[in-house]
C-alpha positions in Angstrom: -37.2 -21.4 17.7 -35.7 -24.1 15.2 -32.6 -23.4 13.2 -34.3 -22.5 9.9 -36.7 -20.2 11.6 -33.3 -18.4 13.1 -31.4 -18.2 10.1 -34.6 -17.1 8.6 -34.8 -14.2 11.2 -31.1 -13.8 11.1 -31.2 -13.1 7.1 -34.7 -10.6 7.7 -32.1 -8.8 10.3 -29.2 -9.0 7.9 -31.2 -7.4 4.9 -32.7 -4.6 7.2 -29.1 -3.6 8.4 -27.9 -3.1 5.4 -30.5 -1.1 4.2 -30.3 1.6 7.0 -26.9 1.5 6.6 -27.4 2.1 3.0 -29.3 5.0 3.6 -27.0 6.4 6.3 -24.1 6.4 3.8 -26.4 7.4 0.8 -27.1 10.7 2.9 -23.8 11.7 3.3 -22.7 10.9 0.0 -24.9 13.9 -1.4 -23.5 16.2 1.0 -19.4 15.2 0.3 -21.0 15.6 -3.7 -22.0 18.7 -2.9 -19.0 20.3 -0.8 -16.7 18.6 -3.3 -15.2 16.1 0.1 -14.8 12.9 -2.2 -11.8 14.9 -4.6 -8.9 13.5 -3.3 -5.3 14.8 -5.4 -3.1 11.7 -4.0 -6.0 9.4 -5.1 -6.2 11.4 -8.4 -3.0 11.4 -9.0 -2.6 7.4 -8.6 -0.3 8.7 -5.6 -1.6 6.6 -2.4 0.6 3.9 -2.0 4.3 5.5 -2.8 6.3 5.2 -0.1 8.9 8.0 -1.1 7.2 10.3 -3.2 4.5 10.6 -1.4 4.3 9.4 2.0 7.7 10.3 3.7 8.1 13.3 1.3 4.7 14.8 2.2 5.3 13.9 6.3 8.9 14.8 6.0 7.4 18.6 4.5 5.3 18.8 7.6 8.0 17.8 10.2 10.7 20.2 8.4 10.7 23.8 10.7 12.1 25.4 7.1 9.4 23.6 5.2 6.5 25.8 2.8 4.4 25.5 5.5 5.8 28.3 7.3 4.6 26.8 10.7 8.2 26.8 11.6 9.4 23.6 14.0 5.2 23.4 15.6 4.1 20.2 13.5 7.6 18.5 14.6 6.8 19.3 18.0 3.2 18.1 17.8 4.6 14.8 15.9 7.0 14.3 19.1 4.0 14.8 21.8 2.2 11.9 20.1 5.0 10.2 20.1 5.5 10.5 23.7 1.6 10.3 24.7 1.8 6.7 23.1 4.8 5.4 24.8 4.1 7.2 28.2 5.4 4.4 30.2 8.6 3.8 28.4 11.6 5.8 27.3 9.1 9.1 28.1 12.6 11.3 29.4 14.0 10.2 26.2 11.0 12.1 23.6 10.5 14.9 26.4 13.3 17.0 25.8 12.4 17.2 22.4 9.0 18.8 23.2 10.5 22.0 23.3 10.0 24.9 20.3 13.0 26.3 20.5 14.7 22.6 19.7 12.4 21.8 17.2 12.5 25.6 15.4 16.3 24.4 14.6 15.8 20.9 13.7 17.6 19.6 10.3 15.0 17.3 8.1 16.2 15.1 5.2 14.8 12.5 3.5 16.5 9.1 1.7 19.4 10.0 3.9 22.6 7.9 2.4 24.5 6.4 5.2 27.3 4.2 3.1 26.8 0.8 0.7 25.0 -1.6 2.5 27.3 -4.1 4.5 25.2 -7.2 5.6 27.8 -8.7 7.4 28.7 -5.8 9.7 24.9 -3.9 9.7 25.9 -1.3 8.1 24.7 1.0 5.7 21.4 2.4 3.4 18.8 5.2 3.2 17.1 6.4 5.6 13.7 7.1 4.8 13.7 10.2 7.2 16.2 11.6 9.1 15.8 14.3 11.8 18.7 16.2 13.7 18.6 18.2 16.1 19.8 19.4 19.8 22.9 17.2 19.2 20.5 13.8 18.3 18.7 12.3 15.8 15.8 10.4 15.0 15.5 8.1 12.1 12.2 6.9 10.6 11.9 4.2 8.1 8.6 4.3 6.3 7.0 0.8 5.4 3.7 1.2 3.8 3.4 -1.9 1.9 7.3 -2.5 0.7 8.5 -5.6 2.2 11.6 -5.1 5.1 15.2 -5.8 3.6 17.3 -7.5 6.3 18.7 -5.9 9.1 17.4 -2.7 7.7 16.9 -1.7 11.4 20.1 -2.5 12.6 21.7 -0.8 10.1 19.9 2.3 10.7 20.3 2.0 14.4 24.5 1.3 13.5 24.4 4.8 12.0 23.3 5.9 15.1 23.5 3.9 18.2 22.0 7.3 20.2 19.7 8.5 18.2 15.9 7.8 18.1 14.6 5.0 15.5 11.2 4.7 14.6 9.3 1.9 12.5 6.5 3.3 10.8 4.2 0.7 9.4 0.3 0.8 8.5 -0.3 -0.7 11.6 2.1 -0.7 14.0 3.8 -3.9 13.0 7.0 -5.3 14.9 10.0 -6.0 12.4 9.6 -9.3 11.2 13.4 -9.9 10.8 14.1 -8.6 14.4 13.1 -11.0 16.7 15.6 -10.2 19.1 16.8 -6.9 17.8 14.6 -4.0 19.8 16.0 -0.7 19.8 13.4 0.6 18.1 9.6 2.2 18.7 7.4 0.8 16.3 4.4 3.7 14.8 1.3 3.6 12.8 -0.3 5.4 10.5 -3.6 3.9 11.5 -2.8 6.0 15.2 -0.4 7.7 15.4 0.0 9.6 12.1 -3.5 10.0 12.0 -3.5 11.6 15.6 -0.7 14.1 14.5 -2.5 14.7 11.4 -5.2 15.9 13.1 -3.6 17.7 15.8 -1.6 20.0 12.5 -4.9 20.7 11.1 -6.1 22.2 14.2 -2.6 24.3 14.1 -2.9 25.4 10.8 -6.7 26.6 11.1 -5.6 30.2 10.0 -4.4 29.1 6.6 -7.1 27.0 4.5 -5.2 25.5 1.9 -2.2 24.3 4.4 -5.3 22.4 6.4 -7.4 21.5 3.8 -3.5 19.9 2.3 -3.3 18.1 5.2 -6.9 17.1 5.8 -6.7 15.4 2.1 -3.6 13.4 3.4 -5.1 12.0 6.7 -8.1 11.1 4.5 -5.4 8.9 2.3 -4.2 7.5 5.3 -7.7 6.8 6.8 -8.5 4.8 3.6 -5.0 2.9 3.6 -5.8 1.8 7.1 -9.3 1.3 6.8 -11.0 3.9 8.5 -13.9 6.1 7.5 -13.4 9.3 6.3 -16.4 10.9 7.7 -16.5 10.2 11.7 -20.3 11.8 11.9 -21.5 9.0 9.6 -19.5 6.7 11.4 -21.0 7.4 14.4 -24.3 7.0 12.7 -23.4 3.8 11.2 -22.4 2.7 15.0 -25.4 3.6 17.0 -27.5 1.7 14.1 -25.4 -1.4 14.7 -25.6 -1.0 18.4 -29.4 -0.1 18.5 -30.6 -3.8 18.9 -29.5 -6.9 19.9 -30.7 -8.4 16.5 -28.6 -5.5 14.4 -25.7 -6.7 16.4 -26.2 -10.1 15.6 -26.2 -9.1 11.7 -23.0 -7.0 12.5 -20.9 -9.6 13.3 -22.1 -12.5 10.8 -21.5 -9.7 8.4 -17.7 -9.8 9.7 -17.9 -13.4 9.8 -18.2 -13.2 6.0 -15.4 -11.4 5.4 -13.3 -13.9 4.2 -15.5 -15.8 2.0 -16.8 -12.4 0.3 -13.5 -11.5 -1.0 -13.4 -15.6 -2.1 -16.2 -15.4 -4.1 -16.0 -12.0 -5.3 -12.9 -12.8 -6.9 -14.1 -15.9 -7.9 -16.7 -15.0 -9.7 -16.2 -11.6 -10.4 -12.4 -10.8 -11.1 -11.5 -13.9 -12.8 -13.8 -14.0 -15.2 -12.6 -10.6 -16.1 -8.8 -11.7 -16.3 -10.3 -14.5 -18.5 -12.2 -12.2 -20.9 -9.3 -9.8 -21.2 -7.1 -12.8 -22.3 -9.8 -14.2 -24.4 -10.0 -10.4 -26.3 -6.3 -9.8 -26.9 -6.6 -13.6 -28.3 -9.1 -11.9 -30.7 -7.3 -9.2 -31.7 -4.2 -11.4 -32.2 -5.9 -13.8 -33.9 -7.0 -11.7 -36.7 -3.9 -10.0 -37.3 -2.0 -13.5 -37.5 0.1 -12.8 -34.2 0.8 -15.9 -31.8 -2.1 -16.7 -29.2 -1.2 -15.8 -25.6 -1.8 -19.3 -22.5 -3.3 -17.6 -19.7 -2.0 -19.8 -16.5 -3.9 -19.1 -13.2 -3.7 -21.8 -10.1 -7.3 -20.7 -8.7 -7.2 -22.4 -5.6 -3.7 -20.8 -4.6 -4.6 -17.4 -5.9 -8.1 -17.2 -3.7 -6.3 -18.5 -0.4 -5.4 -15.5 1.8 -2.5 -17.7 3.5 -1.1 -19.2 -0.1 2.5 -18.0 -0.5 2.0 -17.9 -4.0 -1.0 -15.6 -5.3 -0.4 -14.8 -9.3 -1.4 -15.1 -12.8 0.4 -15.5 -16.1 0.9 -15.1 -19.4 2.8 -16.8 -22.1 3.1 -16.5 -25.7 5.4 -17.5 -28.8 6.8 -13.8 -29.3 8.3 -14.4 -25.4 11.4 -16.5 -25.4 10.8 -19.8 -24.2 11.2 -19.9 -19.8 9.9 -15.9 -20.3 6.5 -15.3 -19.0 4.4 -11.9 -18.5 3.3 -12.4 -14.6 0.8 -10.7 -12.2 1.4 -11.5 -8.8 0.3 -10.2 -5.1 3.8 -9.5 -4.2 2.8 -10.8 0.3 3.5 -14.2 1.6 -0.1 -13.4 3.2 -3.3 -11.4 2.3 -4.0 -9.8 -1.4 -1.5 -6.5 -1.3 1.5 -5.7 -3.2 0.1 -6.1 -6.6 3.0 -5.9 -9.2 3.3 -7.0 -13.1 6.3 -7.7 -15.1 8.1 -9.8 -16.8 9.7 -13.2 -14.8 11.4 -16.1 -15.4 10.0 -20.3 -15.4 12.9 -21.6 -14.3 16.1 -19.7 -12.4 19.0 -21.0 -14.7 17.3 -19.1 -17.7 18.7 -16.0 -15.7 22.4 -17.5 -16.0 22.6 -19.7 -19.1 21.4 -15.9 -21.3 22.8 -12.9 -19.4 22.8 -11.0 -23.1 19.3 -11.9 -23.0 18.0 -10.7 -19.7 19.8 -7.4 -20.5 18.6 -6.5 -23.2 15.1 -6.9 -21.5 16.1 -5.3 -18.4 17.6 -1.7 -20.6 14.2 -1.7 -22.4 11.9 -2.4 -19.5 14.0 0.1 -17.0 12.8 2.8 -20.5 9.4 1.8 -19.8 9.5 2.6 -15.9 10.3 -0.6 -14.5 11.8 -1.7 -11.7 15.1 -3.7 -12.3 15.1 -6.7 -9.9 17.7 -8.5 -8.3 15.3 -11.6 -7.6 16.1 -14.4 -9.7 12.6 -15.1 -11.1 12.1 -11.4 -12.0 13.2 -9.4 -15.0 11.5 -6.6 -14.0 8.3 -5.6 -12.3 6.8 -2.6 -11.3 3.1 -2.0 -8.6 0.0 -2.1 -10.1 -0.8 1.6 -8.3 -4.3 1.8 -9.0 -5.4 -1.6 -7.6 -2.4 -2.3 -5.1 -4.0 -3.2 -2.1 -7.0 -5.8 -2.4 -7.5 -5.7 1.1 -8.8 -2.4 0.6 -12.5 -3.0 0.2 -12.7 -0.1 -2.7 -9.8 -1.3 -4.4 -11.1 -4.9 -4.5 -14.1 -4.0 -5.4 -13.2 -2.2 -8.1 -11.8 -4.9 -9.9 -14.8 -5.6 -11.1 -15.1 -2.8 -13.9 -14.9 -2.0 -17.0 -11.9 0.0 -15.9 -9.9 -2.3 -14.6 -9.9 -5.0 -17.9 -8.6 -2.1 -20.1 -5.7 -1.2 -17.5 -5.3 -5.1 -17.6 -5.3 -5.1 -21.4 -3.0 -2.0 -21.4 -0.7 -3.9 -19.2 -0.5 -6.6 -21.0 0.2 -5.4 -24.3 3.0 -3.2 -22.6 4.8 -5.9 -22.0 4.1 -8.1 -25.5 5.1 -4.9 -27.4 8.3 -4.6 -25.2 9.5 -8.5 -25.8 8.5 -8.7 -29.5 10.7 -5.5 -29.7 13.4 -7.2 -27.7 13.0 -10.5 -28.7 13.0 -9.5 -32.5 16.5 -8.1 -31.5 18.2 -11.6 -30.4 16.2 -13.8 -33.1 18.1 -12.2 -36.2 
């Protein structure tokens, strides 16, 4: 067979996999409509990605014997079994003696545990995302879901105590990036092991519905943070269609192939000609009510690159002081997560030479919810919650709506309404 009869074939194969696929997920669709299996509260609620309010808060709950769950110290004890079925060949004495109900029924739970002012110099210091004591030791967990790590966070934890148990819990399992040599710690994922202990609660807490069906909208979150279906019959469905032929398989993995020039292309042509057109209608409405224009500045090449350090888009207008500049910007040195919006600086200095300045931003940003930042480029930022994670196929995709140029408008004009209020301030 030549190559253009292959790729032919290939692309007849490609379209007919996707089809029955389509279908497959079509099916089930009707039947999560129907039992109502698509309403998710932390979605809802624009929840998924905080890291304190609702991640360690909501595990911390579970793993608390006096928590509202009345299950008393079982879900700690479960949490500890995973622990030790994953790290069976290491340090397995050291988790066993806390599978034990009586221990666990006593256990002490906090969360953002103070443990003194940070001290880089001597590793000392910080919250703790979660702390659990009991049976004379502790273990400490700190939570990363998409936050980046501060600098011997995990020595600092492990200073507190040099005993106790400490845990890195990251989407996937991730070693510490800024502990190359540091490792007295047991990396954890939500992508395993929270999502085995998940499931081993709701099987606890059969005899009380809206307990399970509680946690059973959680370990859905974290199935869609990590990337994993939600519905593991239509998975398997999905599976044994892939694996049926040899020519389905074939599509399967050109389709993976693709991965990274779909998100390309999709943002290419679908998201920035959105950012464009929202720029182009606040010019409109500015325009005709005699306001300055805004300059939309957005490096394309840099902000489609998955390995570009440097992934953002900005803003800048006449009611911003000059060096001031409204920025969007994928907060990760790789990939398309972290997505955050404030108000940042063109040049360092402008941070020094007009302290009076930046303060009087910062008091009427931190008003508006913002995050005050001690980066010198940064006034203030805060996430993007709704469209955090573009690695998330959903969230990506759903840059391309209607939805997302009016949160991108409302954003925007957030921050022009903020500065002209400020920046009327220092003119006069």
């Amino acid at each position: 067979m030549d190559k253009t009869a292959s790729t032919s074939k290939l692309n007849i194969d490609f379209q007919q996999l996707l089809s029955e696929v389509n279908t497959i997920v079509e099916s089930y669709e009707r039947v999560a409509d129907a039992t109502g299996e698509n309403f998710n509260i932390f979605s809802i609620l624009r929840m998924e990605s905080k890291e304190e309010q609702t991640h360690s808060r909501f595990i911390a709950e579970l793993l608390n014997p006096k928590g509202r769950h009345a299950m008393g110290g079982e879900f700690l004890k479960l949490f500890f079994q995973v622990i030790l079925d994953e790290n069976s060949n290491e340090g397995a004495e050291k988790w066993s003696n806390l599978i034990d109900t009586d221990v666990c029924d006593k256990a002490e739970v906090d969360t953002e545990h103070y443990c003194g002012k940070v001290d880089s110099k001597a590793k000392t210091g910080g919250k703790i995302d979660i702390l659990i004591r009991l049976n004379g030791d502790c273990v400490m967990i700190e939570n990363k879901v998409y936050a980046d790590e501060q600098q011997y966070q995990l020595e600092r934890y492990h200073n507190f105590s040099k005993n106790g148990k400490l845990l890195f819990l990251t989407l996937n399992g991730d070693e510490s990036k800024y502990h190359k040599s540091f490792k007295k710690y047991t990396p954890i994922s939500y992508s395993s092991t929270i999502c085995r202990w998940l499931e081993l609660c709701i099987q606890a807490s059969s005899t009380k519905p809206i307990l399970r069906e509680s946690i059973v909208q959680y370990l859905n979150l974290v199935k869609k943070l990590t990337h994993q279906n939600t519905n593991k019959a239509m998975a398997q469905n999905i599976c044994q269609k892939i694996l049926e032929t040899e020519n389905n398989r074939n599509a399967f993995i050109s389709i993976v192939r693709a991965q990274g020039e779909v998100r390309k292309n999709f943002l290419e042509k679908k998201v920035i000609p959105r950012i464009e057109k929202v720029s182009k209608i606040l010019n409109d409405l500015r325009r005709n009510s005699g306001d300055p224009e805004l300059k939309l500045k957005l490096n394309t090449s840099s902000f489609l690159e998955h390995d570009s350090s440097w992934k953002s888009f900005s803003i800048k207008s006449d009611c911003l002081p000059d060096g001031m500049k409204i920025t969007f910007e994928l907060g990760v040195s790789k990939g398309f997560r972290n997505f955050l919006f404030g108000l940042s600086l063109e040049e360092s200095g402008f941070y020094w030479k007009n302290p009076e300045k930046v303060k009087l931003y910062k008091e009427e940003l931190a008003l508006n919810g913002f995050d005050l930042s001690n980066n010198k480029w940064w006034i203030a930022r805060k996430k993007f919650d709704k469209y955090e994670n573009w690695e998330n196929w959903e969230t990506l995709f759903s840059l391309d709506s209607d939805d997302f140029e009016r949160d991108l408008q409302e954003k925007i004009q957030l921050l022009l309404d903020v500065s002209e209020t400020v920046f009327g301030e220092f003119k006069t």
